[in-house]
C-alpha angles and dihedrals in degrees: 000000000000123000128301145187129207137171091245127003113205119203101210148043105212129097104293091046097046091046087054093048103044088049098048092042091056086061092047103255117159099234135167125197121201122210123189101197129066086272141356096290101016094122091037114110095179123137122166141077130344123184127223104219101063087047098051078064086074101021106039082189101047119144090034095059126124119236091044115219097193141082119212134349102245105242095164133040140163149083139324106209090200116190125170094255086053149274143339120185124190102184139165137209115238118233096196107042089184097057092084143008147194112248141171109222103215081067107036094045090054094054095046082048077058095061099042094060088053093059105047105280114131111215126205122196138199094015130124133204111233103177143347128267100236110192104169091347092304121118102234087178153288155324129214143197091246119098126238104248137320085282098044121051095179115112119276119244124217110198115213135175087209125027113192122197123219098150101144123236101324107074117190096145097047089054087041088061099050102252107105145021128222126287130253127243083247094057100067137050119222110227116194109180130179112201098219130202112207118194117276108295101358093104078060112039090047101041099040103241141115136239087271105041133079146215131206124174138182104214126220136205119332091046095071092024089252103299128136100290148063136253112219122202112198115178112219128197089286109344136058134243107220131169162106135263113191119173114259103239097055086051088055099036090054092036086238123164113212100223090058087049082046096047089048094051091054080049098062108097100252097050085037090061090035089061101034100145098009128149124219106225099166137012129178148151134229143166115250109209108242102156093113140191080322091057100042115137118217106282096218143026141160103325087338135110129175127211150184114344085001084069103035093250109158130102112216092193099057100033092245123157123098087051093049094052094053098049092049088048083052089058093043099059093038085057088043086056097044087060101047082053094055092030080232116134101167137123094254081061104045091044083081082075096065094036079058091056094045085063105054141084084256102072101032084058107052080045089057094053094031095123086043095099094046092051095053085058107052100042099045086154086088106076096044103038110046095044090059094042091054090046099059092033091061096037085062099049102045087054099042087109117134093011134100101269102213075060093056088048100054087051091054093042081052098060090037088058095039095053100039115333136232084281096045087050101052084041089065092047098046089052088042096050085046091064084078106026 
């Protein structure tokens, strides 16, 4: 592989590294971007919503772009309320059907990979990054675990004036740098998918949908057997997207294992009946970053910026993550640039970066639910008893026909006093409420 030197090296080919590559190469910047996997998205299991807002800032065409890397337009979003009993769904209509699709990353990185390369970014694949190159306490770049030639087995090394992370969750290099510890088993939510092929038709017929419309759904108590944690169901072009997320800790705490969570909620009767006939084509694992504004590393350092999952950034309650990665790639490399401008690498340059972030949405956002984690955990009661008080009191309501209906009431005000009560009910509100306020 030799040596090499370029402007900015970029460790990652996922959102938040190819939308600082593609950035910094429309400026001219010499970049590399290092990707440990077989493509950009190889080792992504990801299946779920992309917007496209955030991606039109790297693809002003999108979604009018051949080939296309998507799935389906979400035209419809919300929640399943699943209780043991059965479902409640609570969900809305899009206005807009191209402001957001379903996707399966392996595809749609490697598209995006696609149109990196066309625009100047080089892209170097199945190569990992082993250790920094410090030169007066300043990373100049990276090595990697390629050698340097036939001759020479010892590992390449890639000089840089700028080294930007965007390693994903697990990050090894951020802590490597100094910028960041470990992180904690409640920091992190353990995601287990199966990608699911029902027979022809059947996605359709049984979820109420055409060939152009999707669904995307959060999903609430049984799924996850009423632990800390949300199901999600995503439908795909002609598969389904279909798992658990369950926080770490509790996984560790109660010696569970997530594909058995996972097996019992297809076993639950709706999704039972969802998935009759259906063929597993893919299954996989990995850790969701929810260590929050409390958990944030420090964003720069000497030559070194961090990005995306490598930072935390991603809002469960609102389902952000891909759009956040890529925004936070965009700054990056708006900050990158910035320096090779002044020839100023510092950190009293790249703390522009972080300035940058303070400003956004972004971080107001993850300020504004930075309690948001804390609270999950410690009112786990949430996720196993209201689905199956909904579900009741619903149950009752939609079958009070032919009945005196202050009798159908008090029994509705009964099982509402039994699970939680009128004061349990307006405690959860008012700590909910004081999440945002």
């Amino acid at each position: 592989m030799g040596d090499f030197s370029f402007d900015v090296v970029i460790v990652g080919g996922g959102p938040a590294g190819l939308a600082s590559g593609i950035s910094l190469a429309a400026k001219g910047v010499k970049v590399l971007l290092i990707e440990r996997g077989r493509f950009c998205g190889g080792k992504n299991l990801f299946g779920g919503v992309i917007y496209s807002d955030s991606i039109k800032k790297l693809v002003p065409d999108f979604p009018k772009v051949e080939p296309f890397p998507a799935e389906r337009p979400v035209t419809e979003e919300g929640y399943f309320l699943v209780a043991k009993e059965g479902v409640v769904k609570f969900l809305h209509t899009k206005k807009e059907a191209e402001e957001s699709f379903t996707a399966l990353r392996a595809r749609f990185d490697n598209w995006l990979s696609e149109y990196a390369l066309k625009r100047g970014v080089l892209i170097a694949p199945k190569t990992r990054v082993i250790d920094f190159i410090f030169k007066d306490s300043q990373i100049a770049g990276v090595v990697v675990d390629r050698p340097k030639s036939f001759q020479d087995k010892r590992p390449a090394e890639i000089s840089a004036k700028i080294v930007i992370l965007a390693e994903g969750v697990n990050r090894v290099l951020t802590e490597r740098a100094g910028l960041t510890t470990p992180f904690k088993p409640e920091e992190v939510v353990l995601a287990v998918k199966e990608v699911l092929q029902l027979p022809k038709g059947a996605m359709e017929t049984r979820l109420g949908l055409t060939e152009n419309k999707g669904l995307a759904v959060e999903i609430i108590g049984e799924v996850t057997s009423g632990l800390p944690g949300t199901g999600f169901l995503y439908t795909n072009k002609n598969t389904l997207s279909f798992g658990i997320g369950v926080f770490l800790k509790t996984l560790v705490d109660l010696n569970l294992k997530p594909y058995e969570i996972l097996e019992r909620a297809k076993g639950h009767p709706f999704f039972r009946e969802l998935f009759q006939g259906a063929e597993t084509l893919e299954y996989g694992a990995h850790l969701i970053p929810e260590w929050g504004i409390k958990g944030l590393p420090k964003m720069y350092g000497k030559g070194i910026l961090v990005t995306g999952d490598a930072a935390g950034l991603v809002n469960p309650l609102f389902r952000e993550g891909t759009n956040l990665a890529i925004y936070s790639g965009l700054m990056a490399a708006d900050t990158a640039y910035l320096a090779l401008e002044r020839g100023d690498f510092s950190e009293k340059t790249l703390r522009e970066y972080e300035e940058r972030f303070r400003q956004s949405y972004i971080y107001k956002d993850l300020r504004l639910l930075k309690d948001l984690k804390g609270f999950l955990l410690q009112n786990s009661h949430l996720f196993s008893l209201y689905p199956d008080m909904l579900y009741q009191v619903f149950n009752l309501y939609f079958s009070a026909q032919g009945r005196y209906k202050r009798d159908v009431l008090r029994e509705i005000l009964g099982i509402i006093r039994r699970k939680r009560g009128l004061f349990g009910i307006l405690k959860d509100l008012f700590n909910m409420g004081r999440l945002f306020w």
